[in-house]
N, C-alpha and C positions, 0 to 999 in steps of 0.2 A: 504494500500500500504506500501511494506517493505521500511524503509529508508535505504537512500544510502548509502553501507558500502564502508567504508576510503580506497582510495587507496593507497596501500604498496607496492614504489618501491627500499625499503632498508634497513635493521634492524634497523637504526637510528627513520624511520618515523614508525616502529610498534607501534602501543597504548601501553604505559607503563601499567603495573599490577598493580593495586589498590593496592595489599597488598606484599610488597618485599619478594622475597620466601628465605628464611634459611636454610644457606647452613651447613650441620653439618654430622660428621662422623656416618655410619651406626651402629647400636646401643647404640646409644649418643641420650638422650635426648635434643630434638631443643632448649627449648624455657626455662629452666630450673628456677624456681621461687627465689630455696634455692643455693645458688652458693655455692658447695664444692669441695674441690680438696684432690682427692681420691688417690695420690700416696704418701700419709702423712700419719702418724698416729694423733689420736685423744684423747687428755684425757680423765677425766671424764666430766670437767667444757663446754670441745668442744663439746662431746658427747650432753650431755644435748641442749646446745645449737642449735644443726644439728634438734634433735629431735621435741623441742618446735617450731624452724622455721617452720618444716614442716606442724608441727600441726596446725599452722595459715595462713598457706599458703595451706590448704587444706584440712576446716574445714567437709567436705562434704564427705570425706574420710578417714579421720587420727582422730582420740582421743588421747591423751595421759592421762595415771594415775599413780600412783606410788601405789606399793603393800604395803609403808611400810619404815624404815629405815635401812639401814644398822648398825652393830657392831656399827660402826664410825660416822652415821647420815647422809648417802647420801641415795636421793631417788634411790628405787627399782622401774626403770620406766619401763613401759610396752607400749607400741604403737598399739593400734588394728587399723588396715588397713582392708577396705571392704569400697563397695558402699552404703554409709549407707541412700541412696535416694531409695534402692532399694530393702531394706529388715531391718530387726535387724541381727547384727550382731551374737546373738546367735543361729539364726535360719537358718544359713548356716551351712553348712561345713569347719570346723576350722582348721586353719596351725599354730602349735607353733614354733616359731624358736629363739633359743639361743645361747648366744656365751659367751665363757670367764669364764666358769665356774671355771677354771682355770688360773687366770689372767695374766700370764704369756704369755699364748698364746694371744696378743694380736691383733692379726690380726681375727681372731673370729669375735669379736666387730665389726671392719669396715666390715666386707660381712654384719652384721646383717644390721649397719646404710647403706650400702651400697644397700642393697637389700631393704629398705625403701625409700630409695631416690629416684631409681630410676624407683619402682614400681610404686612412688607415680608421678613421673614427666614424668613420659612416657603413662601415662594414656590416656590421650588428644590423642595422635599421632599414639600410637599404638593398635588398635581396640582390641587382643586377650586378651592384659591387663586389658581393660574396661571390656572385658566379665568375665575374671578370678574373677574382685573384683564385679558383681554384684551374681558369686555364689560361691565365696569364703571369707573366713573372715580370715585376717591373725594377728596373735599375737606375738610381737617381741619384744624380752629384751636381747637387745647388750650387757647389761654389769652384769652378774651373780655375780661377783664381785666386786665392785665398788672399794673398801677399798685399795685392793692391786692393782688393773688396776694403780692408780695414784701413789703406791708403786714401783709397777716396773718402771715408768716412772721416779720418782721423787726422788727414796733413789737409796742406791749401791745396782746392784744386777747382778747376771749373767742373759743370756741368761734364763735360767731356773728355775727364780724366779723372786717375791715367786709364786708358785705354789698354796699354803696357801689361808685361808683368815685372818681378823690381830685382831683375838680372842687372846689375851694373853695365851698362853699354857707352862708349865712345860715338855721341851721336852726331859731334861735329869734328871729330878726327882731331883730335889737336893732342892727342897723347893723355889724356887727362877723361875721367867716367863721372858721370850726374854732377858735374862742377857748377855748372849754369842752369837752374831749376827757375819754376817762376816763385817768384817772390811777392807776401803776402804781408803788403806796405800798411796796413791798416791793423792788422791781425786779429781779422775776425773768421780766418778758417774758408771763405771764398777768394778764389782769382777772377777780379771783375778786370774792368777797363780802364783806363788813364786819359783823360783829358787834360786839355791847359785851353784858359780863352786867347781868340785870337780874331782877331775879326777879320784876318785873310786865311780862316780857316775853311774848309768844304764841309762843315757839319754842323747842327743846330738843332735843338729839341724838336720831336712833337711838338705839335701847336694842340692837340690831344691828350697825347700822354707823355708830359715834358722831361719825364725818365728815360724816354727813348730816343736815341741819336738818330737824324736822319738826315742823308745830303744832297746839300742847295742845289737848286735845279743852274745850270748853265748859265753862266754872267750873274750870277746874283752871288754875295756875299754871305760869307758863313759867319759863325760865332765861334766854333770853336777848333779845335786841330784834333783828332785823336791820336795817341801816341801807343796802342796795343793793349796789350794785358799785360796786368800789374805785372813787374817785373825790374832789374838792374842788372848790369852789364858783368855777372859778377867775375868774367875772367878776361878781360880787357881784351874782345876780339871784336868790339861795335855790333855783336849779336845778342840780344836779348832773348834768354829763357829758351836757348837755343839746344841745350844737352841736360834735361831733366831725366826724369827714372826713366828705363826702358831706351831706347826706343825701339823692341819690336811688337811684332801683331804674331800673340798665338793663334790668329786664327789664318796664316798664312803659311805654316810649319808642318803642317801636313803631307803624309806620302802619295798623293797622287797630283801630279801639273805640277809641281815645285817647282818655281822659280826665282832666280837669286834675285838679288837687293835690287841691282840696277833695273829689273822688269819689274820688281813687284816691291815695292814700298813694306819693309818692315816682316820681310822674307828669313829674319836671323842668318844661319849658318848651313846647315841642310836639313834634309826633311829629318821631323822629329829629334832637334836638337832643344829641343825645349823637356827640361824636365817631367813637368806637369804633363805634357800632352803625351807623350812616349808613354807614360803609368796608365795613363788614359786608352792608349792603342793598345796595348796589350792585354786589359781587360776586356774589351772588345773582340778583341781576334780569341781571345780565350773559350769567348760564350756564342758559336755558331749559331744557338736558339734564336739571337736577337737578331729579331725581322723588321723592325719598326726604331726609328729616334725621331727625335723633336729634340731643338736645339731651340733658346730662346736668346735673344740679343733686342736690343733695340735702337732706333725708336722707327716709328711709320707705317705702324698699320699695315705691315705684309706678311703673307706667308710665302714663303718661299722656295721655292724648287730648285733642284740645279737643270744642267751643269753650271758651272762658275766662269768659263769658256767657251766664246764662243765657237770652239775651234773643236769642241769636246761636243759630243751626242748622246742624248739619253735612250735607250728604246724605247719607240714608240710605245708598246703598250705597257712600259712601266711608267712613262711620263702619263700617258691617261688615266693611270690610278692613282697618280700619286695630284693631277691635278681633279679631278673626280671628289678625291677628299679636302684638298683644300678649297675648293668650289662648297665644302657642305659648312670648311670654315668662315666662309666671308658670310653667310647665314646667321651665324653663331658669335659672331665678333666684329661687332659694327663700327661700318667704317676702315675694314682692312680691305688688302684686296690681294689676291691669288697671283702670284708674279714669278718668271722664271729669272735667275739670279743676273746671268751674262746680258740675255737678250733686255732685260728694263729692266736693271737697277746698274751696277758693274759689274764689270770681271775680277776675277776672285781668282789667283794662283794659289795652290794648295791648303784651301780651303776641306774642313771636316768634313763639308756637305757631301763634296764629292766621293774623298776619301771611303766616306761609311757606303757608300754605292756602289764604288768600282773595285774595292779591295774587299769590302766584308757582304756586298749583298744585301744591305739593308737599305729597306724605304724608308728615305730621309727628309723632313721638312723643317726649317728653322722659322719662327716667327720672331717678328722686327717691333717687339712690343709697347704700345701706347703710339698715340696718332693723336694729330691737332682738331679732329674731326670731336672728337672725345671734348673739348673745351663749351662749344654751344651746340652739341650731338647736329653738326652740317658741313660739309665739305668744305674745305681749304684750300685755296690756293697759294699756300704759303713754305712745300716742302714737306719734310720729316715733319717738321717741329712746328705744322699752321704760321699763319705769317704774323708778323714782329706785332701788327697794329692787333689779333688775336689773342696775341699772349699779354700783352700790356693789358688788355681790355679782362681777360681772367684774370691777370694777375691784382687788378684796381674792386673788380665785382666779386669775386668768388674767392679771392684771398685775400682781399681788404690790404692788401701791398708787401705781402710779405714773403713775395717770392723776387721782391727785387730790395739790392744795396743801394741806398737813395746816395745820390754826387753829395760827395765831401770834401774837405782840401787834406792834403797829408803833404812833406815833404819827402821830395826825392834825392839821391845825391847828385844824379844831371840834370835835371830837369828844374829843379826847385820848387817852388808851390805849387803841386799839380790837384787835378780831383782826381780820386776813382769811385767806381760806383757799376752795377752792371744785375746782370742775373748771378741768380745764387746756384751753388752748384747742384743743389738738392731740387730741382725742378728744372721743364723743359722738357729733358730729355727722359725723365721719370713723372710716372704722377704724382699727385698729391694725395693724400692720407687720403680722404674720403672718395678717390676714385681707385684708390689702391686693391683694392679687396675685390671688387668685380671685375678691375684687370685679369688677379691672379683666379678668380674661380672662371670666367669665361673661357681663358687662356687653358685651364686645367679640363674643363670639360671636351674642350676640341682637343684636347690628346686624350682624353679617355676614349674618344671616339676613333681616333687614329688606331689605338690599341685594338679596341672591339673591331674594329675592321682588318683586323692582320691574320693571314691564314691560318684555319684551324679544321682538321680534315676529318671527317665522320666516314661512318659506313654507311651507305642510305642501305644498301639490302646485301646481302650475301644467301645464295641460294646452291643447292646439289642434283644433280640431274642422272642419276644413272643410263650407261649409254648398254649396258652391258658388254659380256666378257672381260669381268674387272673393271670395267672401264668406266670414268666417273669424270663430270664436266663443271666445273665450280664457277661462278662468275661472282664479284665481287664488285657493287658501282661504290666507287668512292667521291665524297661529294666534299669542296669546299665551298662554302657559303658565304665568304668572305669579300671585300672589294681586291685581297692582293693575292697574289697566286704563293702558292709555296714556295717556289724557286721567283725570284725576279728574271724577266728574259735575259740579263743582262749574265747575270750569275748563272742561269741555266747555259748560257753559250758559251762561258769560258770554265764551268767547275771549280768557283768561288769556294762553295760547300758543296755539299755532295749530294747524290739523288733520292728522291725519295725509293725508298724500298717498300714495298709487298712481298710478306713471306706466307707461306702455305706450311702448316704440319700436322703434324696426326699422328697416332700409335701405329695404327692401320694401313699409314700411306706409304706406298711401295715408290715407282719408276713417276717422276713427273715428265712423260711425253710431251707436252708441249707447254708454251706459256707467251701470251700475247695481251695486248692493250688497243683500245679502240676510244675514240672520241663518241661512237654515235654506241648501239644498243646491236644489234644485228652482225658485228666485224666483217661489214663487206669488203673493208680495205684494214685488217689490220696489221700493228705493229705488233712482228714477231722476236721474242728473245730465243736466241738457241744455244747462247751458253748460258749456265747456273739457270734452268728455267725454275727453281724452287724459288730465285728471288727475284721477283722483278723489279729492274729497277727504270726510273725516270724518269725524266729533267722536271716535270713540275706537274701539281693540279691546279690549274688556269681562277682566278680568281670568280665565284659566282659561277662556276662550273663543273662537271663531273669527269673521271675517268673510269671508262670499263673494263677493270680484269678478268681473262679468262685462264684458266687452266684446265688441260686432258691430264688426268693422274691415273696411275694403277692404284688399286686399295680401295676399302670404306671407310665412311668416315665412321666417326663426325671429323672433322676437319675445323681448325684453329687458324684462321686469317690472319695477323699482325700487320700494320702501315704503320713504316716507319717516317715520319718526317721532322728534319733536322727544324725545321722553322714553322713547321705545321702544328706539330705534336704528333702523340701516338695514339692511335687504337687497334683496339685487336676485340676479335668475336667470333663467336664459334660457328662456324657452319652444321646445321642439324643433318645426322645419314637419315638418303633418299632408300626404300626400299628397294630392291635389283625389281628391276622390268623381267615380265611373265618370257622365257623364251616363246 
């Protein structure tokens, strides 16, 4: 007999819930382990910290390790995220994702921590998450740079430094390394601009925004002279700020299209002469799994494809997958736009992009993060960074002035009473705290997507067919459902990584007589293997498409199918025995 249920005659008298339901904004993780507040930036010492939290707060899915030291002695950490209850992580299908190669750009860094955060704490809540990390393994190193991350933070620098990493380099040849750095006249931690008035100057305020220099039109009279960015002559060769930290470009160090100094600006020494990136390659070539990166730099609104050359080719149908997804990014991130690197934006000599595509096989996109479009959500025609009369106009409405150094006097030791005054280095080229955090979750979402769309190969049926006289016909369709194929054409045509395999076994299974593959269902043309027919191997399953194995085998089954793929994953399924046909 049912017992009596409570009568309810008023919300007060309903049964209280056992467990208080958590009220929280849609796409916010509930219950959150590691508390971070994502409208801030993060050093290097916070960084590390965000990271190792997570790791022990979710040791079931998160590892962390370092590849190594920096220049300077900071760990090269690496975070591999996967269900690691639910497989090894090298035997999924791998996502690398980077930021900050360029340390400058530091908003990179927080999508990478950001998109660990919140992968890792929305697991519990969000089911497609759960599914993601039990057939994806992701690999994430927010800070490519460590050295300079905490340089830009911590020394003067503009907006666009350093760029560098903080390798001691002779940039103006004089026998002498980082002698001439800029110089930070005021010592408030930015390198703005130096003015002196001059009324046979070419430049003169906004008549708008009087913080901003602009120059006189043809025959008319300026006010002022600019004389560069802050800075002094500190090694007496009449060059200002001429040999500061670095000068090269890690993202130019790379083994593929290398080219030296004189063709490509800030090329080092030869390919992977750079510490950091060498620890970086090698971890890569380590993990054949990884079929997918995303690289984040910035600024402008793109996503990017290669090659980096115009003189370099992508396969056709890898560039249409790869532009396919970035076409689902400009959707997803307003105001970017879908761009191949050489042909519209420059050329790029030994660039990562490439590198990850023609040495390791992996489908590669870097986004160029935060756009001017983002300041009154409408197009710009002002570059990367919206135009100058955009950014004054954010910076006077939306920041109430506090992304610019107002003109001061200081003195110089050539110049004398001079002003400086300009943009600060903490904006521009980054957002601002309250545009920060739907940067990094928009930006995070379109690589979750990138991932979910990276081969992953199923059995749609495996069937047995007795032909008699021992004789038995297995057909196996194997389906990827993906936008990218297993193998990249690119990889499939030179043997990057290796083929997929189809194995056939059984107790019962004698002679495998034959062994072939077809595109269509019927093999009216197929592809025959005639050596090792127990394993078939090859070059890819096409993305969003299927291929058909068949095998004539002696024996009964049941028979045990296995598909092996390097960048797909694995399955295996048994084939049920067919009863022998009536002679």
């Amino acid at each position: 007999m049912l017992a009596a249920l409570p009568i309810v005659h008023s919300a007060k008298d309903a049964p209280k819930p056992a467990v208080k339901p958590v009220y929280h904004a849609v796409g916010a993780p509930a219950k959150p382990q590691v508390k971070v507040h994502w409208n801030t930036y993060h050093d290097y010492a916070e960084s590390t910290e965000i990271l190792q939290a997570l790791t022990k707060a979710y040791p079931n899915q998160a590892k962390l390790q370092s590849l190594g030291k920096s220049i300077d002695g900071r760990e090269m950490w690496v975070l591999t995220i996967t269900d690691f209850l639910k497989g090894a992580a090298d035997k999924k299908t791998g996502m690398w994702i980077d930021g900050a190669i360029h340390a400058n750009e530091v908003q990179a860094t927080e999508v990478v921590l950001y998109t660990a955060w919140w992968v890792l704490e929305s697991r519990a809540q969000n089911p497609a998450i759960a599914k993601l990390l039990e057939d994806r393994t992701f690999y994430l190193m927010p800070m490519m740079s460590p050295d300079s991350r905490d340089a830009h933070f911590y020394k003067a620098n503009t907006t666009h430094s350093p760029r560098t990493g903080q390798r001691p380099v002779d940039d103006d040849r004089d026998g002498l390394v980082d002698e001439d750095p800029a110089d930070d006249l005021d010592g408030d931690g930015h390198i703005t601009q130096m003015r002196v008035k001059d009324r046979n100057g070419e430049w003169k305020p906004h008549p708008d925004y009087p913080e901003l220099m602009v120059r006189v039109k043809d025959g008319e009279k300026g006010e002022y002279r600019l004389l560069g960015s802050e800075g002094i002559d500190n090694d007496g060769d009449d060059l200002v700020n001429e040999d500061g930290d670095g000068f090269y470009d890690p993202n130019r160090d790379w083994g593929h299209n290398w080219q030296p100094t004189y063709v490509q600006n800030g090329a080092y020494r030869y390919p992977f002469s750079i510490l950091e990136n060498r620890m970086v390659a090698d971890f890569i070539a380590g993990r054949p799994n990884i079929a997918g990166a995303q690289s984040y730099h910035n600024a402008g609104g793109m996503i990017l494809r290669g090659p980096g050359d115009k003189m370099d080719k992508y396969d056709a149908a890898d560039n249409k997958a790869l532009e396919t997804i970035a076409k689902r990014g400009e959707e997803m991130l307003p105001g970017y736009k879908s761009m191949n690197i050489a042909a519209e934006l420059y050329e790029v000599y030994g660039g990562e992009v490439d590198w990850l595509y023609t040495h390791r096989g992996i489908a590669p996109l870097t986004n160029e993060l935060f756009t001017g479009f983002n300041f009154f959500r409408k197009s710009s025609d002002g570059g990367f960074f919206g135009s100058p009369e955009d950014q004054q106009k954010f910076n006077k409405l939306l920041l109430l002035g506090e992304g610019f150094v107002a003109w001061h006097a200081v003195e110089h030791p050539q110049f004398g009473k001079i002003e400086v005054g300009g943009q600060k280095k903490n904006w521009i080229r980054q957002p601002p705290s309250f545009l920060l955090e739907e940067e990094c979750h928009r930006n995070m979402a379109f690589t979750l997507y990138h991932a979910f769309e990276l081969p992953q190969i199923e059995i749609q049926s495996a069937s047995a067919k007795s032909l008699g006289g021992n004789l038995t016909e297995i057909t196996v369709v194997v389906e990827n459902p993906k936008i990218l194929p297993t193998r990249l054409a690119f990889d499939a045509a030179r043997n990057i990584t290796p083929p997929d395999v189809a194995t056939i076994r059984g107790e019962k299974l004698g002679k495998v007589v034959a062994a072939m593959t077809s595109d269509e269902p019927f093999f009216r043309h197929p592809e025959v293997q005639r050596r090792d027919p127990g394993q078939i191997k090859l070059k890819t399953v096409p993305g969003r498409g299927v291929v058909y194995f068949r095998w004539l085998v002696e024996g009964s089954g049941p028979f045990t199918v296995e598909v092996v793929s390097v960048k797909g994953g694995t399955v295996k399924q048994e084939v049920p025995k067919e009863a022998p046909k009536d002679r």
